[in-house]
Legacy VTK file of the C-alpha trace (Angstrom):
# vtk DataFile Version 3.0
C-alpha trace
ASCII
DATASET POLYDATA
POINTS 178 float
24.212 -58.965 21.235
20.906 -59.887 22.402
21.696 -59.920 26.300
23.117 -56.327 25.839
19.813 -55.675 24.158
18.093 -56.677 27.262
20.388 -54.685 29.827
19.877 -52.075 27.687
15.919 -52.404 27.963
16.494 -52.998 32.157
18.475 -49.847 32.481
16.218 -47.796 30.533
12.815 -48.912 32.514
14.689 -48.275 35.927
15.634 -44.858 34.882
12.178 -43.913 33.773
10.569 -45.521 36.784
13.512 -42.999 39.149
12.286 -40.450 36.922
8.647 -40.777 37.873
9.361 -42.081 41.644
11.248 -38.089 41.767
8.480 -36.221 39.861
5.509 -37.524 42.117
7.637 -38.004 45.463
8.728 -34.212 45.014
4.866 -33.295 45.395
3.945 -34.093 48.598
3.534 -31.279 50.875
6.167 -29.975 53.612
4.747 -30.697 57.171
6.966 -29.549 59.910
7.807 -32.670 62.147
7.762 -30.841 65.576
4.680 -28.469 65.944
3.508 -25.581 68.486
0.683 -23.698 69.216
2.131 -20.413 68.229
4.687 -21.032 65.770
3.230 -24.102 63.363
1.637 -21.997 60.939
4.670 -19.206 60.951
7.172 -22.110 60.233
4.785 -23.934 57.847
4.656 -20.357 55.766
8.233 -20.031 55.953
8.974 -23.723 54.736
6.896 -23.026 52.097
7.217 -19.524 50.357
10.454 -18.801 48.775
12.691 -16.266 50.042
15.721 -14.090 49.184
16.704 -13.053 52.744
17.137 -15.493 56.308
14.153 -15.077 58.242
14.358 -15.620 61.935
11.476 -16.951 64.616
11.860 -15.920 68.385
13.340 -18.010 70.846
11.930 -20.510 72.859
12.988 -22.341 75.245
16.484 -22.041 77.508
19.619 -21.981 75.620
21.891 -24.271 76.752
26.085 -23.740 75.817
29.654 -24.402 76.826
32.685 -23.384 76.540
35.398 -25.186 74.037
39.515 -24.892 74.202
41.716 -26.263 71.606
45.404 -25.140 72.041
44.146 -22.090 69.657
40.914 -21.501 70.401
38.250 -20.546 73.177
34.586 -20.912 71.420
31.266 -20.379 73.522
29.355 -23.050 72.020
25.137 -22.626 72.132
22.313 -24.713 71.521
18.524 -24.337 72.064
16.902 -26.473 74.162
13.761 -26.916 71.930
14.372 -28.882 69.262
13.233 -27.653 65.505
12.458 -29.563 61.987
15.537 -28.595 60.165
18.962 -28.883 61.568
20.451 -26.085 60.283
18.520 -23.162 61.580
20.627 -21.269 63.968
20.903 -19.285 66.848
21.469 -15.435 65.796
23.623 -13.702 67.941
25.786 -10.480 68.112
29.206 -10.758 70.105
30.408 -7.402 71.945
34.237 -8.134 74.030
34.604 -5.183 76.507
37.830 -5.628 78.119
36.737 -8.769 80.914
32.997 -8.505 80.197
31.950 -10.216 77.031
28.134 -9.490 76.194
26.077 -11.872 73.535
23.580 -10.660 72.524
20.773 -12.817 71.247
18.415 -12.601 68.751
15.868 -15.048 67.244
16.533 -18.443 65.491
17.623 -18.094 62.061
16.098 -19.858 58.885
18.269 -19.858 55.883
17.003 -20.572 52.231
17.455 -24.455 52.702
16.190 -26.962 55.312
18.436 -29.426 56.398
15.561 -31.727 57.088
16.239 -33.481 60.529
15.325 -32.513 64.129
17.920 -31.167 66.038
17.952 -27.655 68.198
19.311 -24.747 66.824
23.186 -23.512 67.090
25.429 -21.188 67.470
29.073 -20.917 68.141
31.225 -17.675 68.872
35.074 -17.891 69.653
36.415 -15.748 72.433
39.985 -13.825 72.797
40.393 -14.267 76.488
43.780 -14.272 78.415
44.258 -15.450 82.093
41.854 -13.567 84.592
38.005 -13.069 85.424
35.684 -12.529 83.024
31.689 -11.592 83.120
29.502 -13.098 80.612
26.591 -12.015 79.907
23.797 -13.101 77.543
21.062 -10.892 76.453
17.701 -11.660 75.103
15.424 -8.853 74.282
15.095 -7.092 77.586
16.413 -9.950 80.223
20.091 -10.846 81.069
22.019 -13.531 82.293
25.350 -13.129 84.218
28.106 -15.574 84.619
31.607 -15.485 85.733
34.324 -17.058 83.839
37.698 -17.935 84.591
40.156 -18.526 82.689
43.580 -20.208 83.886
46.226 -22.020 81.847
44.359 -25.667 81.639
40.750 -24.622 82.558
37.716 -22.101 82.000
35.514 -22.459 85.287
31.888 -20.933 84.392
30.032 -20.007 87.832
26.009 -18.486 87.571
25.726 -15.028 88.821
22.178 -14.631 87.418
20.329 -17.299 84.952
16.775 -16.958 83.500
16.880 -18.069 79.987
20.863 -19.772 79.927
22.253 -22.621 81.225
25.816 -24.068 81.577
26.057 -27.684 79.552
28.233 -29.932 80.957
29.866 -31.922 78.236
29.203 -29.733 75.702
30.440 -31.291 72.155
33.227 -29.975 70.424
34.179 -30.082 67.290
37.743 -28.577 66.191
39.448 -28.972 62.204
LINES 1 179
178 0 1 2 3 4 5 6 7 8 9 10 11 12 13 14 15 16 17 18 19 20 21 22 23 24 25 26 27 28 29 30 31 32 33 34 35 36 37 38 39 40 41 42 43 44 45 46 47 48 49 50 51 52 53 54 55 56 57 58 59 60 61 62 63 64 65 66 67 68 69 70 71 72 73 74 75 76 77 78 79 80 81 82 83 84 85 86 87 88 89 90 91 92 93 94 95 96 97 98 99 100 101 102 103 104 105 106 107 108 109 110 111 112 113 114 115 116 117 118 119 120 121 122 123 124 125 126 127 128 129 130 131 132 133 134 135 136 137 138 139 140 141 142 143 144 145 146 147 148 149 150 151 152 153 154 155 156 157 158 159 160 161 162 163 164 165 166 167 168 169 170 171 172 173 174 175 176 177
């Protein structure tokens, strides 16, 4: 009985010392870990104040995607070029599928309730219905628009720039299918 006395006495100081190691460690103030001249303070407010709603920054940067197939699926796959302190802030974007032109509309990087602390750009992924043929892409972002062409045969989707100012094809774009 005397050496469970002991673990007993071990196990209770480690949990008190966790205890206090969470209590003071939980203090320390949120610092972004990337930083710019016009957006530090915005995303060190928005780190910091509790919110309801998603908030969203503007977009910086290019915004690099790709196109995925699976035998099921077509997804346009986006990323931003910047990279941003949490890795779960995303890319938000409206999808609009007009017969062979499919417009995206882009809107501002997304901050959701919770950081996913770690750097990483922001995301986005749309899937596509698209059928054999020629198709125009287009990606808008407030009043400027890119313009690709897309085609889509039975093994392949070629993308070829009509007109790029803020997009950019990724080769080997990353993707990630359940």
């Amino acid at each position: 009985m005397p050496g469970n006395v002991q673990i007993r006495r071990i196990a209770f100081s480690c949990v008190v010392l966790l205890g206090a190691f969470l209590t003071f460690s939980s203090c320390s103030e949120r610092k972004p870990l990337i930083t710019g001249p016009d957006i530090e303070s915005l995303i060190i407010e928005k780190l910091s104040s509790p919110r309801l709603v998603s908030d969203t920054l503007p977009i910086e940067g290019r915004i690099l995607f790709g196109i995925c197939r699976s035998p099921s699926l077509i997804t346009v796959v986006m990323r931003t070029e910047k990279s941003y302190p949490c890795i779960n802030w995303s890319i938000e974007n409206s999808l609009f599928n007009f017969g062979h032109h499919i417009r995206i509309e882009l809107k501002g990087i997304s901050l959701p309730n919770i950081c996913f602390t770690a750097v990483g750009p922001a995301s986005a992924s749309r899937q596509l219905s698209l059928t054999k043929g020629t198709y125009t892409l287009q990606f808008v972002h407030k009043k400027k628009s890119d313009f690709y062409r897309l085609i889509a045969t039975d093994s392949t989707i070629r993308i070829n720039p009509i007109r790029s100012i803020f997009t950019a094809p990724e080769l080997g774009v990353r993707c990630n299918f359940p």
